[in-house]
N, C-alpha and C positions, 0 to 999 in steps of 0.2 A: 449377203448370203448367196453361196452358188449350190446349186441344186446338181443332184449325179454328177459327179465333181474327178474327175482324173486325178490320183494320188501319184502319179509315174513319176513330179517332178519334185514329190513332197516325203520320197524315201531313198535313200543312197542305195538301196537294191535297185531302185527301179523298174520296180515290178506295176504292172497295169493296170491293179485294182481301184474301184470307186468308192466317195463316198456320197450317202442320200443328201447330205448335206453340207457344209464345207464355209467357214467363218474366220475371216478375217479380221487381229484385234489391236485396233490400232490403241486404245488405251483404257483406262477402266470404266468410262462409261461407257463405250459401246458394248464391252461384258457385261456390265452389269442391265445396261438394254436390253439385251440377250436372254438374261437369267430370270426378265419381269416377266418376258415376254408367254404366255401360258400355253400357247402352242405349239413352244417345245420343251416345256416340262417334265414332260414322260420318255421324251427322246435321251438314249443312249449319247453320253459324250467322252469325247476321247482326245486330249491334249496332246498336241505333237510339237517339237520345235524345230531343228533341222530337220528332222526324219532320219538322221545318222546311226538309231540304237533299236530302230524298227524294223518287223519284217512282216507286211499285211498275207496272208493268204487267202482273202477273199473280199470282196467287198462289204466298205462299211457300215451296218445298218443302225444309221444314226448321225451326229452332230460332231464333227471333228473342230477344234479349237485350235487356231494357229496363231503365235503371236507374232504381231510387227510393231510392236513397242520396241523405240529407240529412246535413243539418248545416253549419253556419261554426263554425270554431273559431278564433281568435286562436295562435299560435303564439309568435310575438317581436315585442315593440316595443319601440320607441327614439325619442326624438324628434322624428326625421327620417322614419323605415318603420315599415309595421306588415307581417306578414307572415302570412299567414290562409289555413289549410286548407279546402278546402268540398267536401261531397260532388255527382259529378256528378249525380243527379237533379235537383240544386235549378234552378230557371228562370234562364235566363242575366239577364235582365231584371231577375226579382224581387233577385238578389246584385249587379247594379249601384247598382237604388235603394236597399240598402242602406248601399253602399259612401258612397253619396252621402249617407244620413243623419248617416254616422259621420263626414263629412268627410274620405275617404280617398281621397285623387286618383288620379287616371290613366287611368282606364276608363272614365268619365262620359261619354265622344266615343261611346262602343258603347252607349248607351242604344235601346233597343227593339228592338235585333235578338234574332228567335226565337231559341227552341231553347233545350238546356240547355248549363250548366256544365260538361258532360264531352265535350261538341260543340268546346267553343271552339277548345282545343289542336288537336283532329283538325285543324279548318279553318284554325287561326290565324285567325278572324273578324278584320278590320277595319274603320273607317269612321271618315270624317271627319278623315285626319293617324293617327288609332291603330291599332297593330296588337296585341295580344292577347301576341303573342311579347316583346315588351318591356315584361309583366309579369307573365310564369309565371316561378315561380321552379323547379318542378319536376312534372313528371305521376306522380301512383300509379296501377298499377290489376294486372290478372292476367294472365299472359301464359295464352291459351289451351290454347295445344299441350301446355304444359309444367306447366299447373296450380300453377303459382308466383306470388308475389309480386312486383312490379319496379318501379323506380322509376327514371324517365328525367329527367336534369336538364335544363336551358331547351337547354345548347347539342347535347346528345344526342337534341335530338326534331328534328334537322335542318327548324327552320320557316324557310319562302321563303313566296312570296306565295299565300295562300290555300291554302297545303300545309303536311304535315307526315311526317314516320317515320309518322305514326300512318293516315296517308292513302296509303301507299305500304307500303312494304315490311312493317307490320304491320296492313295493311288487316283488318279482320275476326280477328284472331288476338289483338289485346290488349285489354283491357277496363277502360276509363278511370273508377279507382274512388273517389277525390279527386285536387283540382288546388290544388296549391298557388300563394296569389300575392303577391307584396309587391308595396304602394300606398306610396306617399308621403301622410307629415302635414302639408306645407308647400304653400302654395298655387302650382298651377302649371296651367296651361292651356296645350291646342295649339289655337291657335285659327288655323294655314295656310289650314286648309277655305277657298274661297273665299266662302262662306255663313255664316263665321264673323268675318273678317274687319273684319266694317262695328259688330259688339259691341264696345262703347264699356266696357275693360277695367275703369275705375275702379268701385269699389265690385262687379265681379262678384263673384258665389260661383258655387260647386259647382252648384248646384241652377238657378241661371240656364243655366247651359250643358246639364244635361241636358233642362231644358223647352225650350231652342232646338233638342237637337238632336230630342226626339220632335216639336217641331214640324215641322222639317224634313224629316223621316221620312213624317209623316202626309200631309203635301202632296202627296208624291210617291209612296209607297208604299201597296200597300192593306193593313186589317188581314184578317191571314187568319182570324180568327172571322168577321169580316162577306164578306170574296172568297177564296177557297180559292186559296193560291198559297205559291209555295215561294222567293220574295223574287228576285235576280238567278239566273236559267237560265243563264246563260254566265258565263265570264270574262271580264274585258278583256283582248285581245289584245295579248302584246308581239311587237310584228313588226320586220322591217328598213328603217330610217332611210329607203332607197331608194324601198319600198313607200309610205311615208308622205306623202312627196314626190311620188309621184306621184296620190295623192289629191288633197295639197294644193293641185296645181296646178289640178284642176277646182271644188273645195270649199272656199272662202273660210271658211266657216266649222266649217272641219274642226281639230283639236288633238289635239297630241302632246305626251307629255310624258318626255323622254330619260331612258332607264336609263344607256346607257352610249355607246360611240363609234357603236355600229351599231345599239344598240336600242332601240325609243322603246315607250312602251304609250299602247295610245288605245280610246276609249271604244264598248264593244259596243255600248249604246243607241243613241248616233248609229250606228252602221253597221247595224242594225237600223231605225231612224227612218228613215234615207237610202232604205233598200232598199222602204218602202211597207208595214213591218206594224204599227206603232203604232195601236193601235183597232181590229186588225182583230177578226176575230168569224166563229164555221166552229161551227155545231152549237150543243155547249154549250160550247165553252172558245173561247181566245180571245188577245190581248196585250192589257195594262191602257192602256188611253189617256193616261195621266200620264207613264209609263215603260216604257219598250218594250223593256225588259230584263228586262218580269215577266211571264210567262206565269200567265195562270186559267182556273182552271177554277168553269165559273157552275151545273150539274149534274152533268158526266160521275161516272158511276162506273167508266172503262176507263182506266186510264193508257196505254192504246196509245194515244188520241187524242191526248193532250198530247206523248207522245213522235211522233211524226206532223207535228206543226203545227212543233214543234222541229228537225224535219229537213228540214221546207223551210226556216223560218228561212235556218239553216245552212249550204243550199246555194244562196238566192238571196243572201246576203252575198257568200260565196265566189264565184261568178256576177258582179256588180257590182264587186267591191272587190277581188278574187285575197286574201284573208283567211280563214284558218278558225277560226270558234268555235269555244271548248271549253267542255266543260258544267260548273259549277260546282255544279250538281244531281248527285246517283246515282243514276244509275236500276237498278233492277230489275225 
């Protein structure tokens, strides 16, 4: 347990804030140690994995939770699935290139997004046609309150887009301790992406598609060892069919893309691009000129700044477009 604890290396903003207290969880019994322990029962906690989806603006008053739970384990194979336990610490990243080693499909489209293995399920990461939720097979980890064990199968962690149970209703109270996932051994690719598209399928592998998609990635995204940033700040808005429409009519080059009879989602960047903050630049942070869905920061050590520049965002969209951003980030 580290006491007034520096979080600068434990958020991709890199912002300077502390916390009163600060736990490292090498596996379930030292949480569950933790969780006996009565004097800090009443202490606030707060689970973090990379720190890739976070943005603190002040210091934290209370118990941060980090895990360094490793491991892959093979569970069941068959000649079609393999199915593989892995502990949340491990790097989201580092367990895709492996999957890609082993030849073990499905994931390969999530190559180089931050953060770790026990992140994924909370957000249901996706990208590129994949979503994360159509290949958990089950999340373990500790329910807080209760100091128990649990285990939530794929259709029990209620994932929708960019959500989960673990994001809602057990925000902060359960503790994601491995994540189970079956892959497929048979060659299969989602190549809808529009950027995917024009790869000329014959003779690809596994490992072509993950070097296009971190190509892809790189182009337009910055890395956050070299630009301190916490990757898309908002979500894409699904709004009503009507609103869209009436974009469209000024915005030739405006797109939607239909959920259902009345609701389409469409892209924060452009209504963020449209609105004039693409490259903009205030202090030390800033929007990334590539994509203007990524807030940085280039010095600041206060994440009130970034929380600041993220609330006009927000309100010159809504302003222009009658649309409201919602944050894809956490802030505290």
């Amino acid at each position: 347990m580290f006491k007034n604890y520096s979080l600068k290396n434990y958020n991709s903003f890199r912002v300077n804030h502390k916390a009163n207290f600060f736990l490292k969880i090498e596996n379930n019994k030292s949480l569950i140690n933790f969780l006996s322990d009565k004097k800090f029962k009443n202490e606030k906690k707060l689970i973090i994995g990379g720190g890739s989806n976070i943005l603190f603006t002040k210091d934290y008053e209370g118990v941060i939770l980090y895990s360094c739970i490793k491991g892959i384990h093979i569970l069941e194979e068959n000649d079609n699935h393999i199915k593989v336990k892995v502990g949340s610490g491990e790097n989201w990243d580092d367990f895709v290139k492996f999957c890609v080693t082993k030849n073990w499909y499905g994931i390969e489209n999530l190559s180089l997004i931050p953060g770790s293995v026990g992140a994924a399920p909370i957000q249901n990461i996706g990208a590129y046609g994949v979503e994360i939720k159509d290949y958990i097979y089950d999340v373990n980890g500790i329910d807080l309150k209760n100091n128990i064990k649990k285990t939530y199968s794929n259709k029990s962690c209620n994932f929708e887009y960019r959500d989960s149970i673990f994001k809602r209703e057990l925000k902060n109270n359960f503790f994601v301790t491995e994540v189970t996932f079956v892959l497929m051994k048979n060659k299969k690719f989602t190549l809808d992406y529009s950027e995917l598209k024009n790869i000329n399928s014959q003779g690809l592998t596994i490992q072509n598609i993950r070097d296009k998609i971190i190509e892809i990635r790189n182009s337009k995204l910055p890395d956050p060892k070299l630009l301190a940033n916490a990757g898309s700040f908002f979500k894409n808005p699904v709004i009503n069919i009507k609103i869209a429409k009436k974009i469209k009519e000024k915005y030739n080059d405006f797109k939607y893309y239909q959920i259902n009879e009345s609701m389409v989602k469409i892209s924060a960047a452009w209504l963020i691009e449209k609105s004039g903050w693409k490259g903009h630049k205030e202090k030390n942070i800033g929007v990334y000129n590539k994509h203007a869905l990524v807030l940085v920061n280039y010095s600041s050590e206060n994440g009130k700044d970034i929380k600041i520049l993220s609330k006009k965002i927000k309100e010159s969209v809504l302003e222009k477009f009658n649309v409201t951003l919602e944050k894809e980030v956490n802030v505290f």
